[in-house]
N, C-alpha and C positions, 0 to 999 in steps of 0.2 A: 675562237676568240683569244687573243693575247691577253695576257696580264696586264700589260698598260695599254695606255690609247696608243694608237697610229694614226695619223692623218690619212685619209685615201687622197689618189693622185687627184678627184675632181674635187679636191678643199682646200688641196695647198698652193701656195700663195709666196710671193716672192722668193728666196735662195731657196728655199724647201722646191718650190716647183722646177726650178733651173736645174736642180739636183739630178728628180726624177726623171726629166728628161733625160738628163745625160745618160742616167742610170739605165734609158730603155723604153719610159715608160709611155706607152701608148695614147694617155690620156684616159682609157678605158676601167681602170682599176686594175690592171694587167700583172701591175710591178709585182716581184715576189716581195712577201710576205718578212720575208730575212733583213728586204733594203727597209720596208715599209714601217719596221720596229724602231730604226733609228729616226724617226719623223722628228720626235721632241729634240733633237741634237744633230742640226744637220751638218756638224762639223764631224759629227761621230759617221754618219752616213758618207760623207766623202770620204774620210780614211777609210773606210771599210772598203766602200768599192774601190779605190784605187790598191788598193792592199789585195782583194780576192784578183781585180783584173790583171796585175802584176802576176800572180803566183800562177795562176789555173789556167792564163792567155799570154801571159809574156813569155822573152825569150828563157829558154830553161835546157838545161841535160836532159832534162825528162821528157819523156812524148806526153801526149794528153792523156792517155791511157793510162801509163805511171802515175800520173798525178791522180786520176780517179779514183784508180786502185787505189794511194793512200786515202785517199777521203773515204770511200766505203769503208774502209779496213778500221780507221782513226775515228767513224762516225759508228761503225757497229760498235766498239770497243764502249764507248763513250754512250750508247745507246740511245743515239741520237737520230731519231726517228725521222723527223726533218730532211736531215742531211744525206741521209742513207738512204731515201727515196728520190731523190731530188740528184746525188752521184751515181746510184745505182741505174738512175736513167742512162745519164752522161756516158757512163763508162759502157752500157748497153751498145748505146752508138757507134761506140769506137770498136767496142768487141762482138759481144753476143748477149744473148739472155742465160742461155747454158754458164757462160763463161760467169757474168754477177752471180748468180747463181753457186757457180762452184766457191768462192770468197766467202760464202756463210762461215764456211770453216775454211780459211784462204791455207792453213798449214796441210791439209791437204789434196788444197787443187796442183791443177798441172799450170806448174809456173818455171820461169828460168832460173836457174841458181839466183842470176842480178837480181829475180824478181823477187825470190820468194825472202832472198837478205833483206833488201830494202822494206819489206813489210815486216818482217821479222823489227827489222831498226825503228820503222814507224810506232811499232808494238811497245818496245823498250820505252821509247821515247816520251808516248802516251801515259803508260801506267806508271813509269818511277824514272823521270826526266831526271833526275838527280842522281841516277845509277849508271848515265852515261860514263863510261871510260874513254882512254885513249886506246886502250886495246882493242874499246867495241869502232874504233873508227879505224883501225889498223885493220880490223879484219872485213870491214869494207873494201879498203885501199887492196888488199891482197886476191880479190876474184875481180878487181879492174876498175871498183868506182873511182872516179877522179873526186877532188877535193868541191868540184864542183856540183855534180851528182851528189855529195855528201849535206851541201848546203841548201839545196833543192830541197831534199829530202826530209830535211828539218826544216825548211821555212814553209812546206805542205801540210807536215803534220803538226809543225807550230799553230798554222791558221788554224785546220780543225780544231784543236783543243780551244780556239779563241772561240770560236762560231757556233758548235757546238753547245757551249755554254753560254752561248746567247741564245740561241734556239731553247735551249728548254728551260734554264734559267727565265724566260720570259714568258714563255708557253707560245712558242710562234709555231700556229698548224699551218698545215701543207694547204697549200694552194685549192681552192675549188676548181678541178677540172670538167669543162662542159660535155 
């Protein structure tokens, strides 16, 4: 159970319900748990999803996998339980079980130079955003990310840090699976 209410998808009612649909939602009580929190503000539930659907599905440098990988990496950091189960799927998909798996301690999985910087930069980013340099971006620039990959890269691990702290900030548990 969440810390505040959430409406379930068969109680809501006008903009809240046009929402849900947009959002996915089956009619069933389906919708995750994450969209379901922003019931009481559903101008907050529209930014969000337009904001997640943007970053994790729109166009991007990053493959879908990159982007996972930040979110486990920026969701384990953050220990954000939620999210970590919920990308740790995701990123399953795209890769393996072995592979989520090995990102427990992602500094020493088998990753690409590109990969293992990038989550290295998600790390920085997460723990002391305010300790970013211009040198920590030059030395992106220098194994080949472009300035775009660079912006990706923070507006992924930006969102975690947002979501994150709504997931547990609010206490939103993970979905009952059947």
């Amino acid at each position: 159970m969440s810390y505040i209410k959430m409406i379930k998808e068969s109680k809501a009612t006008g903009k809240l319900k046009r929402l849900y649909t947009r959002c996915g939602a089956k009619g069933d009580d389906s919708l995750d748990n994450i969209l379901k929190i922003h019931s009481l503000s559903p101008d907050s539930l529209k930014g969000h999803w337009e904001l997640y659907r943007g970053i994790m599905y729109g166009e991007s440098s990053l493959t879908k996998a990159q982007r996972e990988m930040i979110a486990v990496v920026v969701s384990q950091i953050n220990e954000c339980e939620y999210w970590l189960v919920h990308h740790g799927e995701g990123l399953r998909k795209e890769t393996s079980l072995e592979f989520v798996n090995s990102l427990r301690d992602y500094r020493t999985a088998t990753l690409s130079e590109f990969d293992m910087l990038m989550l290295l930069h998600a790390e920085k980013l997460t723990l002391k955003s305010n300790s970013i340099t211009p040198e920590d971006i030059e030395q992106l620039r220098s194994v080949g990310f472009t300035d775009q990959n660079i912006l990706d890269i923070n507006q992924v691990t930006a969102y975690y840090a947002y979501v994150n702290r709504v997931a547990s900030g609010l206490g939103v548990e993970l979905e009952k699976k059947d």
